[in-house]
Every structure is written in structure tokens, then in C-alpha cells.
matplotlib code that plots the C-alpha trace (Angstrom):
import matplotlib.pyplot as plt

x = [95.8, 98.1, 99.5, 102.8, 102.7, 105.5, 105.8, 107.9, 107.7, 108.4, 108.4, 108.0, 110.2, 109.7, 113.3, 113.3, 115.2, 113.9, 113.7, 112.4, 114.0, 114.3, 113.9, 113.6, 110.3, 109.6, 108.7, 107.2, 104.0, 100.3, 99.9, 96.5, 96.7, 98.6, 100.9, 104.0, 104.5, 106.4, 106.6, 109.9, 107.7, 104.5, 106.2, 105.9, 107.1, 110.9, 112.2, 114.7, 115.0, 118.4, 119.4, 119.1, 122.9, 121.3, 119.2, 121.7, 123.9, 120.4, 120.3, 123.9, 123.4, 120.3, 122.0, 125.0, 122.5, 121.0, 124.1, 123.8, 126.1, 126.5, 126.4, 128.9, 127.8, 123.9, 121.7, 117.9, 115.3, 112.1, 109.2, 106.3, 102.0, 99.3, 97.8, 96.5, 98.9, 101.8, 100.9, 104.1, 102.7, 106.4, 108.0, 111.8, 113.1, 116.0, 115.2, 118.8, 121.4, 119.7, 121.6, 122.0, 121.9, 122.2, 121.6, 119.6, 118.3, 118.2, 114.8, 113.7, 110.0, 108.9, 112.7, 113.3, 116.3, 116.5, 118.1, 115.6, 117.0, 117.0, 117.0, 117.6, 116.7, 116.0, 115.8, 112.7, 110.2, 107.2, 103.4, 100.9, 97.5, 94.1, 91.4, 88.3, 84.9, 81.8, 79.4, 80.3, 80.9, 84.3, 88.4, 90.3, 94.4, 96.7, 100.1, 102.5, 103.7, 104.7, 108.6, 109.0, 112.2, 111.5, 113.7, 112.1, 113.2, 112.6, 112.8, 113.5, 110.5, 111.5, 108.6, 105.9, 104.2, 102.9, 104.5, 108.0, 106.3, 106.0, 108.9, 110.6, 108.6, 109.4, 113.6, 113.3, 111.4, 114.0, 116.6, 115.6, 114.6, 118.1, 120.1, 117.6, 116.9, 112.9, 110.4, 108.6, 105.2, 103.1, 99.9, 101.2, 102.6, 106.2, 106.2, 103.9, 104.1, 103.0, 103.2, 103.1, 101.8, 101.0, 100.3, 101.5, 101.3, 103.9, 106.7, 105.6, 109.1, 107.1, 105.5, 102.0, 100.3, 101.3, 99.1, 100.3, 98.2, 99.4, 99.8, 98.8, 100.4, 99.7, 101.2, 97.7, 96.8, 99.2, 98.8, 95.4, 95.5, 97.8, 95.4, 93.1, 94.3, 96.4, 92.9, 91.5, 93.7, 93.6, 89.6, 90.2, 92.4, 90.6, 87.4, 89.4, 89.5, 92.7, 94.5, 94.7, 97.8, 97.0, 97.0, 94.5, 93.8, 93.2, 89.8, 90.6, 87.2, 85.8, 88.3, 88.7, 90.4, 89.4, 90.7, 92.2, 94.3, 96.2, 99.4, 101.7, 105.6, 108.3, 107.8, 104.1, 106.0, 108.7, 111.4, 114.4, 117.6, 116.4, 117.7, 117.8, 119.9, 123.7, 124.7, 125.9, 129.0, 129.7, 133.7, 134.8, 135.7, 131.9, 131.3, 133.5, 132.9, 128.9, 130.4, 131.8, 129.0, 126.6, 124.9, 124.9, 122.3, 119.0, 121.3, 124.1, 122.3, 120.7, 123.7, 125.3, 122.9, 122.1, 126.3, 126.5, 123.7, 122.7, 119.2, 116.4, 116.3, 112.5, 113.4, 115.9, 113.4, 111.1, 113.4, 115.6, 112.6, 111.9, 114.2, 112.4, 113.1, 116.3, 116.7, 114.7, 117.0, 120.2, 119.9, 117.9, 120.7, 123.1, 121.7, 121.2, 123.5, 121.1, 119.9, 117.9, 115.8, 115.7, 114.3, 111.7, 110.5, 110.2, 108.6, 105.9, 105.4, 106.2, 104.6, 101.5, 100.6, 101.6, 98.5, 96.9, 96.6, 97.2, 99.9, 102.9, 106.3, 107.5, 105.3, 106.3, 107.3, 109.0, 112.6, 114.6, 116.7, 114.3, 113.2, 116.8, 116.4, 113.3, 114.7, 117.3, 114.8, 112.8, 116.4, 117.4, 114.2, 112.9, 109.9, 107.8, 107.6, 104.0, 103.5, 106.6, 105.1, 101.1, 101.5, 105.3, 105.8, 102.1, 102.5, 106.2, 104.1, 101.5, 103.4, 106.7, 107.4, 110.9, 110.5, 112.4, 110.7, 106.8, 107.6, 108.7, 105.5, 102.8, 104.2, 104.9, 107.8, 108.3, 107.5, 110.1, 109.6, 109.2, 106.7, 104.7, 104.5, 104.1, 101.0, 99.5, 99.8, 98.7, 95.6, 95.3, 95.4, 93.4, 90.7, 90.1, 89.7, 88.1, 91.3, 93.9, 92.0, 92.3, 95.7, 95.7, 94.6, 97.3, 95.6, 98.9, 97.3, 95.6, 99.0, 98.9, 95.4, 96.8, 99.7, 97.4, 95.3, 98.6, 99.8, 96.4, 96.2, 99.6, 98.4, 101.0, 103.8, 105.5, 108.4, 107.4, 110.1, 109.5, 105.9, 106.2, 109.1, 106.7, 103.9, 105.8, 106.7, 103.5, 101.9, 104.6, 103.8, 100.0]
y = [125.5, 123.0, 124.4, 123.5, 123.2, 124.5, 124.3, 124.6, 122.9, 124.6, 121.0, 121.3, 118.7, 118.9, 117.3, 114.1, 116.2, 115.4, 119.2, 122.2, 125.0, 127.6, 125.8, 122.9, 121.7, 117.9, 117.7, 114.3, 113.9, 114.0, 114.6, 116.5, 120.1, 122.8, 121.0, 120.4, 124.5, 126.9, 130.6, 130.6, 128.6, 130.7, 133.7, 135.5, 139.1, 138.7, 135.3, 134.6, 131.8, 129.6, 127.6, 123.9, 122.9, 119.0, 121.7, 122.9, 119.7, 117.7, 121.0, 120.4, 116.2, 117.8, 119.7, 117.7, 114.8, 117.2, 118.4, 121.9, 124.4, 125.2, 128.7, 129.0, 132.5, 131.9, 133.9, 134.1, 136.7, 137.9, 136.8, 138.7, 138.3, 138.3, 134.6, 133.1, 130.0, 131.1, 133.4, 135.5, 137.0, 136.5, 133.4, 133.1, 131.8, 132.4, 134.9, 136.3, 134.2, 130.3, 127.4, 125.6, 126.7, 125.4, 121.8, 119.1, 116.0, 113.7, 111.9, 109.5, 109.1, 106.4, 106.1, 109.5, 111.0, 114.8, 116.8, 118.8, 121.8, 122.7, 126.6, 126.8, 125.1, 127.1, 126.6, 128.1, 126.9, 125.5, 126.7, 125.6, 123.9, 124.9, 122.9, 123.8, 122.2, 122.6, 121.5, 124.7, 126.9, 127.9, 127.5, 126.0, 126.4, 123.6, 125.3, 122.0, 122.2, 125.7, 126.0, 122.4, 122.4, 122.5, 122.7, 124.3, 122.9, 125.2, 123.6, 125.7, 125.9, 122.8, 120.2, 119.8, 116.9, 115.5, 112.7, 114.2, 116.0, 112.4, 110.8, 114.2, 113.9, 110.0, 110.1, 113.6, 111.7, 108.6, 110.9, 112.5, 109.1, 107.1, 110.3, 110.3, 113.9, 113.2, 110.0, 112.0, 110.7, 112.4, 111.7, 113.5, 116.5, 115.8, 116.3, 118.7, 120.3, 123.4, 123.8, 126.4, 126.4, 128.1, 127.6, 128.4, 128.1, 125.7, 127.4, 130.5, 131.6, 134.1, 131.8, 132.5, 133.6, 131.1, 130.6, 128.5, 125.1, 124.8, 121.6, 119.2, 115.9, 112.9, 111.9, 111.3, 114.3, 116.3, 114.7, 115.0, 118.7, 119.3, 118.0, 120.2, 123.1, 122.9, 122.2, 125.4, 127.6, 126.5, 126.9, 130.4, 131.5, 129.6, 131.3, 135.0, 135.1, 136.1, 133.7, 136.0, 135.1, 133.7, 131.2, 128.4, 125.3, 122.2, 120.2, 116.6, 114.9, 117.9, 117.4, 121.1, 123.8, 127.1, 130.5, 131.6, 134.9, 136.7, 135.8, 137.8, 138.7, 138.9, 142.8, 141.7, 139.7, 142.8, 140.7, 142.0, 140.2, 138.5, 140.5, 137.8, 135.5, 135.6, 134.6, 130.9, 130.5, 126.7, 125.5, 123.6, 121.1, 121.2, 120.3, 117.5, 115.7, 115.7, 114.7, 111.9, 110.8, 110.3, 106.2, 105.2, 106.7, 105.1, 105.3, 104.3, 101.5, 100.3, 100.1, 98.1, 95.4, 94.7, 94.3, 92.5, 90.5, 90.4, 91.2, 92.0, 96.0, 95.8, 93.9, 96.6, 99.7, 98.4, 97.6, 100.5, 102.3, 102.6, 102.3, 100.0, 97.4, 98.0, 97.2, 94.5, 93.0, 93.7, 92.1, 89.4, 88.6, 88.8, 85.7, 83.5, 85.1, 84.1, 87.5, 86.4, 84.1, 87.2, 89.7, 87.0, 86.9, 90.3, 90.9, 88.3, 87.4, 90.1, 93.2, 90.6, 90.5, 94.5, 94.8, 92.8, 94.3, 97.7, 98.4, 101.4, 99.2, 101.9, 100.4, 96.6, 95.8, 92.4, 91.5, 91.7, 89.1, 86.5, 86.9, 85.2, 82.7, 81.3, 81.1, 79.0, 76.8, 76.5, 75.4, 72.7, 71.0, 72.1, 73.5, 73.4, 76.0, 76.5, 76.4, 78.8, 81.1, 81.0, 80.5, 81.1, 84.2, 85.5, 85.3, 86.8, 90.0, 90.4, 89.6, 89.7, 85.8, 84.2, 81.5, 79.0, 78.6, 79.4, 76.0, 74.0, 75.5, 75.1, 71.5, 73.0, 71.1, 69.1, 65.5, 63.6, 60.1, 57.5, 54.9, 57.8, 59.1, 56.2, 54.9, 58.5, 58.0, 54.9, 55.6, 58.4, 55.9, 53.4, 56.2, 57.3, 54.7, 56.8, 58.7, 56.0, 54.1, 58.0, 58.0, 54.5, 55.4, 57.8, 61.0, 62.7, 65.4, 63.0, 62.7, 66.6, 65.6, 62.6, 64.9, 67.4, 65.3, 63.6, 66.6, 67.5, 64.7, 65.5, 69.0, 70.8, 69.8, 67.3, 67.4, 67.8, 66.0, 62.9, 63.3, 63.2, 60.5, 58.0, 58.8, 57.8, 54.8, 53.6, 54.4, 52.7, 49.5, 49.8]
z = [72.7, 74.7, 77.7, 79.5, 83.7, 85.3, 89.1, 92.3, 95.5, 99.6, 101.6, 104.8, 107.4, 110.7, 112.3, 115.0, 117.5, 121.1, 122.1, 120.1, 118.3, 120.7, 123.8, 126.0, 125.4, 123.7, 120.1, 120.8, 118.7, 120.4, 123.7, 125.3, 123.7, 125.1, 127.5, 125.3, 125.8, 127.5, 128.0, 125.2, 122.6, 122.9, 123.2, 126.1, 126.6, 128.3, 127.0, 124.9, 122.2, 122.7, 119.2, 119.2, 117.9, 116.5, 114.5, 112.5, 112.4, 110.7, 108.4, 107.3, 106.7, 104.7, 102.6, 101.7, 101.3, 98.6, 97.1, 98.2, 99.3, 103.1, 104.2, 106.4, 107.9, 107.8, 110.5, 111.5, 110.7, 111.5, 109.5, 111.0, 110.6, 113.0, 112.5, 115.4, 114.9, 116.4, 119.2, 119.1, 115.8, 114.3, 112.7, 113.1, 109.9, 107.2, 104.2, 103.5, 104.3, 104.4, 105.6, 102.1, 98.7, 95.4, 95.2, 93.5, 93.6, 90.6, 89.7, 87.0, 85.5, 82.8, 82.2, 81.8, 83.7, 85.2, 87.6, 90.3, 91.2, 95.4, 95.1, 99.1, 102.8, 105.4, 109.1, 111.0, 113.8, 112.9, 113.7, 116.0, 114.6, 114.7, 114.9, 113.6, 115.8, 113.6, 116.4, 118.4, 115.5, 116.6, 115.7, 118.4, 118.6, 119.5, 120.8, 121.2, 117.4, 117.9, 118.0, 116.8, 114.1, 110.3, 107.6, 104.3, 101.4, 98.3, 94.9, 91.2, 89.1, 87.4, 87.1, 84.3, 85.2, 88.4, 88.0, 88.5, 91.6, 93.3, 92.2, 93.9, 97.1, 96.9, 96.8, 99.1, 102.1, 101.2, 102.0, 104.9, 106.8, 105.6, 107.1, 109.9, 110.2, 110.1, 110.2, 107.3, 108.4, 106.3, 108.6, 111.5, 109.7, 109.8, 105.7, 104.2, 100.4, 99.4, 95.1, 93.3, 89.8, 87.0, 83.4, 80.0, 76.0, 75.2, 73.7, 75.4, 77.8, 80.1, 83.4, 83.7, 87.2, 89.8, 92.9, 95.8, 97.8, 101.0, 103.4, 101.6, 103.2, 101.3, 97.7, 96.7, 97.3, 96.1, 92.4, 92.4, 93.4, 90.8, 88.3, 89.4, 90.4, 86.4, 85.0, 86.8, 85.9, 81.5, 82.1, 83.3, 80.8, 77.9, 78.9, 78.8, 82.4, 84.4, 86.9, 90.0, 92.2, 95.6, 98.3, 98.0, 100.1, 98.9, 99.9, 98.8, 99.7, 97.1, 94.4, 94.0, 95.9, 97.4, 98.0, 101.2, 100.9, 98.3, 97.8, 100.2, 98.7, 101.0, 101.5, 103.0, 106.0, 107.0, 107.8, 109.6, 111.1, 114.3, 116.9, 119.8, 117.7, 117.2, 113.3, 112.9, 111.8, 110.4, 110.4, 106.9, 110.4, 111.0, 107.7, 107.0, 109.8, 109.0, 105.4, 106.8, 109.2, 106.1, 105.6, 102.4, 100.1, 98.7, 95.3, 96.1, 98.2, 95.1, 93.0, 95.6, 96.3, 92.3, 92.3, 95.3, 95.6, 92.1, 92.7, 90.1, 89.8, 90.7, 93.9, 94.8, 93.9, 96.2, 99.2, 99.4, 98.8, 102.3, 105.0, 107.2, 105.0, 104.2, 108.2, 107.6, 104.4, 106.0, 109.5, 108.2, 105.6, 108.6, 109.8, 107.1, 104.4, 101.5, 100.3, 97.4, 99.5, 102.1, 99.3, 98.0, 101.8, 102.1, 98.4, 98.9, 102.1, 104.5, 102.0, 101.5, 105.7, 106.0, 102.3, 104.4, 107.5, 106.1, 108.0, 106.8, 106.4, 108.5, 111.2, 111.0, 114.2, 114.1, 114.6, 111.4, 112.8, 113.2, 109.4, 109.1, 111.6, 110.1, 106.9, 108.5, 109.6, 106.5, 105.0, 107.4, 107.8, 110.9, 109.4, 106.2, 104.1, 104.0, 108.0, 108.0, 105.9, 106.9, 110.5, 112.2, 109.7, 110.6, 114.4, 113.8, 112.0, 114.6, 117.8, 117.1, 118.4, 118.5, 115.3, 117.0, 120.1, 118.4, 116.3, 119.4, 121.6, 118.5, 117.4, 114.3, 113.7, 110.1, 109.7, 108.1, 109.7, 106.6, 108.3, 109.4, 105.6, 104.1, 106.3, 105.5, 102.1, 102.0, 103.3, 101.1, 98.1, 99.6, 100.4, 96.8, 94.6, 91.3, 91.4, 91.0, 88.4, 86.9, 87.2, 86.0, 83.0, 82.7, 84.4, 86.2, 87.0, 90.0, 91.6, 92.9, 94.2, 95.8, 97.2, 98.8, 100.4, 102.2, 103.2, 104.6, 106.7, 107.9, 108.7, 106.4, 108.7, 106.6, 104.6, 100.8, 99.4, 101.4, 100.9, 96.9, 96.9, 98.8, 97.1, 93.6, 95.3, 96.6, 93.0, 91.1, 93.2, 91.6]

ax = plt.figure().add_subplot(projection="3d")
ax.plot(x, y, z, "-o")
ax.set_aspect("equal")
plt.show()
């Protein structure tokens, strides 16, 4: 029997506000644990939350990014269990009347187009963390993440693969870093997944028995718990067993995931309208001034620079993939206005040292503008091309060094002087005999030899072109 996966996504975002949810305290991330707290956060007996108005204005960018209606009269409500996460024993959230509804975001996979639907976001404050030490046998909880500002974005049931679950998760975090509501580091918790999946005969209209994985927060991860967790489940049913509906975590150094709890419905958590909270009411002025505050969109950004800069698509994918390098691409281009030459840079050179030194393009710390300047250089002949990229461009990486002024301090600066060439080369060809009675004899491939051992002995400083044109004149003289 072939089976069909059908599954739905709840993505956790926690927002880049400075302050929390409810109160004053920093959402900065780290920090020893327990001191980014207050009594509001932690909920002591007598305080009262106060909304965070950037809150609702990144919910709003959100959903308009995501082509969803805006609730204009959206309120809070009480979402209430006894876990030992948030000490309060309630989560304020959004169950009846969420900020955005109805939306979608449009994906493609192996150059198939289709539309995602986004069944709602909802505001709420996120959890603390605990952190389980297996030397003393005991759970420890970490309070500074409680009260920090998600957004939940709830997705229809509409993926079948895992691919279209990553290519999802891919243009989703694109979106929320190009509008700048989040950095989306997945690492430090700032984007999370939970899926929901469940199984079913193809052709078979009914969904099967969903259960739910929780957290997970890599892309890796997610796809291969959705191979597993979809390869559970057809076992089960193939052996006559029944899919029991529940939470389960996802180990991904075991390759398999376990039960935690049954899956609770809304009845389970007894919400009821938070009472400390006034209702929101959001002005079609509100609205259209966000509207109008929105960047330009990783799609519309890629349409533009294949139009504009004529750029190979695969260039472009990759680039306004992330917005780092956008940054990157645009204020380099600024500089030396040769965008083609600026996106071979960044394809091969700068994503080759960030491989290299494993480092997140998020996390390349450089001056974009200086990406510019040293292609400026390498095009009027102040430097070579080789030295710029294995040595200036490497130093710009690591420690962020002005080009210009690296070259002067390093005597990095291109050789073009003619007598100095051509005594190089000279004593290049006097120096290997065997290889110009090779090239004598018609050999050509001797003259590349030839060429690299010149520019070795001018320590990969000189100017190519003057390099090759005396080197054809001093062999023509043989």
C-alpha cells in the first residue's frame, strides 16, 4: 500500500524587540540564568502585564509580509497548565480572535509551484528553558526566556513531502529577517517548528491520526524527523496497529523519536479572555502605514536584480537567499557599480572563506563597502588579482581590514615596472634550459610553466598581463 503524508507546521519566532512582552525586562540572548527576570515576567501574585506596542507593529509587517488578513479587534487569552517552564502556570496567548488570518506563502520544489496556506499568527510570550544535568540527576529551569515575544505562525495541512516543509521554513525565515521582525537563529531558539503529521492511503480523503514533534530547530532536523516519524507511523498501521495521537520529541543523535504526553485539544488548556489585558484595536491608518514601511521582498528582490543586473538565476537564489548578503551585494555594488563582478566575489570567494571557516553568512563581519573598494583596486591595477583574493580578501574576512591601506602596509602592491619583469623573466628562461628546448620543439604547454615560475619569483604581485606580454617577447627572440 502507498501512503500519502500530509502535514501542518506551528513555527515558533521569537521577535528582536529590545524589551519583553509584558514588561521591561531585555530579551537579549544568554546571560547567567535567572537575571534577565522580573516579578511581571515570572509572575508574581499582584503584577500586571503592560503590552509591548513594537509587538504588535512586527505582528502586523508579519502578516502582511504573509498575505494575511489583519484582525483589527484581536485580544489576548488565557492558555493555562502547570509545567514548570513558565512559573505563572498560564501562557498568555491568542486562541479566538489572532492577530492575522488567512494568508500564504508561495513555495517552489524541483520546479514545481504551490501556494502554502498560513491558517493564522498569533501573538503570545514565550517559555522559559529547562535544562536537564545528568551528573546530578536533576532538571534545572532557566527563567530569562520567559515573557520574551513570539509570534506563532500556524500553517493549513498542506505539505506532502519534506521537501516542501524546507523550502517553507526556507522563504518563511527569509521573510522574517528582510522585514526584520527576528534574526531567526535557529541555534539560539529564535525559530523553532513543531509538525504535525499523519498518514494516509493515497486517494483515501479522511487524514489519519496526527501526532505532533515539538522544537525541533534545525532544517536538518526537521527533514529527517519527518522521515521518521512518516516511516513510524506506515509500520504501525501496516503491522495492524493504531497511530495513537500525541506529543512526541524528537532525539536527532538517535534518529527516532519518543513519546512525551498525549496530545492535549484546546478544551485541555481552559482558555478564557485574559482578564488583565484590554482588546487591541488596529486602525486601517495603522495598517497602511506598516504597508508602506515594508523592504522589498526576497521575490520581488530576485526579480529585480535578474532585470537589472542581468544576473544568472542561480546567482540570485543564492544571494537574496539570505539577507546578509544582500547587504553585502548592494553596498558593495555602491562602490564599484559592477554587479556582476560583485556576485562572482561573493559566489566564489567570500562563501568559499565563510565553508572554510564554517562561519553562518549571517555572521560575516566585514565591511560590505570594502568588498567594493577592493574590486576597484583589482580593476585599476593596484593590486593582482590573486594577492587580492588569497591575502587582502582573507584578512578583510577575519579582521575586517581597510583594503586600501592593508596593500600599502603589506607591500602588496602590483608590479608593473617593465625592466623589473623582464630581468625576472629572463632569469626564469635562463634557469630552465630542458623546458625551452621543450617549447622549442613546439611544446606550448611549457609557456604556463615558464609563466608561473615568473610570477613566483615576483611573489604573485605582478601584473599578469605585463608578465605574459614579456614573456612572448623574450621567447620570440629564441
Amino acid at each position: 500500500m502507498e501512503f500519502e503524508t500530509v502535514m501542518g507546521l506551528e513555527v515558533h519566532v521569537e521577535l528582536s524587540t529590545k524589551t519583553k512582552i509584558f514588561c521591561s525586562c531585555t530579551t537579549e540572548f544568554g546571560g547567567d540564568p535567572n537575571t534577565h527576570v522580573c516579578e511581571v515576567c515570572t509572575g508574581m501574585p499582584g503584577t500586571l502585564p503592560v503590552l509591548n506596542e513594537q509587538v504588535v507593529e512586527y505582528a502586523i509587517r508579519t502578516g502582511l509580509a504573509t498575505n494575511c488578513e489583519i484582525t483589527q479587534y484581536n485580544k489576548f487569552d488565557r492558555k493555562n497548565y502547570f509545567y514548570p517552564d513558565l512559573p505563572k502556570a498560564y501562557q498568555v496567548s491568542q486562541l479566538y480572535l489572532p492577530i492575522c488570518r488567512n494568508g500564504h506563502i508561495d513555495i517552489e520544489v524541483n520546479g514545481v509551484k504551490k501556494s502554502i496556506g498560513i491558517h493564522e499568527i498569533h501573538m503570545e510570550e514565550d517559555a522559559g528553558k529547562l535544562i536537564h544535568d545528568p551528573w546530578d540527576d536533576c532538571t534545572l529551569v532557566d527563567y530569562n526566556r520567559c515573557g520574551v515575544p513570539l509570534l506563532e505562525i500556524v500553517s493549513e495541512p498542506d505539505f506532502r513531502s519534506g521537501e516542501e516543509v524546507i523550502a517553507y521554513l526556507t522563504k518563511l525565515k527569509q521573510i522574517l529577517q528582510y522585514i526584520d521582525v527576528s534574526d531567526c537563529k535557529m541555534e539560539q531558539g529564535s525559530m523553532r517548528a513543531d509538525v504535525n503529521l499523519s498518514v494516509r492511503p493515497f486517494g483515501q480523503d479522511e487524514y489519519g491520526t496526527r501526532t505532533e514533534m515539538k522544537n525541533i530547530n534545525s532544517f536538518k532536523a526537521i527533514a529527517r524527523a519527518i522521515e521518521g516519524e512518516r516511516a513510524r507511523q506506515i509500520e504501525l498501521i501496516t503491522e495492524g496497529k493504531k497511530v495513537v495521537q500525541e506529543t512526541r520529541r524528537w532525539d536527532d543523535n538517535k534518529g527516532s523519536s519518543f513519546a512525551m504526553r498525549s496530545k492535549e485539544n484546546a478544551q485541555d488548556y481552559r482558555y478564557f479572555p485574559e482578564p488583565d489585558l484590554v482588546p487591541i484595536e488596529i486602525s486601517d491608518e495603522w495598517i497602511e502605514r506598516v504597508r508602506k514601511s515594508l523592504p522589498e521582498l526576497p521575490t520581488e528582490k530576485k526579480e529585480r536584480y535578474m532585470k537589472e543586473y542581468k544576473l544568472p538565476e542561480y546567482d540570485v537564489d543564492i544571494i537574496t537567499g539570505t539577507k546578509a548578503l544582500v547587504k553585502i551585494f548592494e553596498e558593495a555594488n555602491a562602490v564599484c557599480n559592477n554587479p556582476k563582478e560583485v556576485s562572482n566575489w561573493i559566489m566564489v570567494e567570500v562563501l568559499r572563506l565563510a565553508s572554510e571557516t564554517n562561519t553562518d553568512p549571517d555572521d560575516i563581519s566585514f565591511d560590505p563597502k570594502n568588498l567594493g573598494v577592493l574590486i576597484n583596486l583589482v580593476k585599476n591595477g593596484v593590486v593582482n588579482r590573486n594577492t587580492a583574493k588569497e591575502e587582502v580578501l582573507a584578512k578583510m574576512f577575519s579582521d575586517n581590514v581597510e583594503p586600501e591601506q592593508y596593500i600599502k602596509d603589506n607591500n602588496l602592491q602590483m608590479v608593473s615596472d617593465d625592466s623589473l619583469v623582464r630581468d625576472i623573466v629572463t632569469s626564469v628562461i635562463a634557469a630552465n634550459p630542458n623546458s625551452i628546448e621543450q617549447y622549442k620543439e613546439g611544446n606550448e604547454k611549457v609557456v604556463k610553466f615558464l609563466m608561473g615560475q615568473s610570477m613566483k619569483q615576483l611573489k604573485g604581485k605582478a601584473n599578469p598581463a605585463v608578465v605574459t606580454k614579456v614573456l612572448e617577447e623574450e621567447l620570440a627572440k629564441l
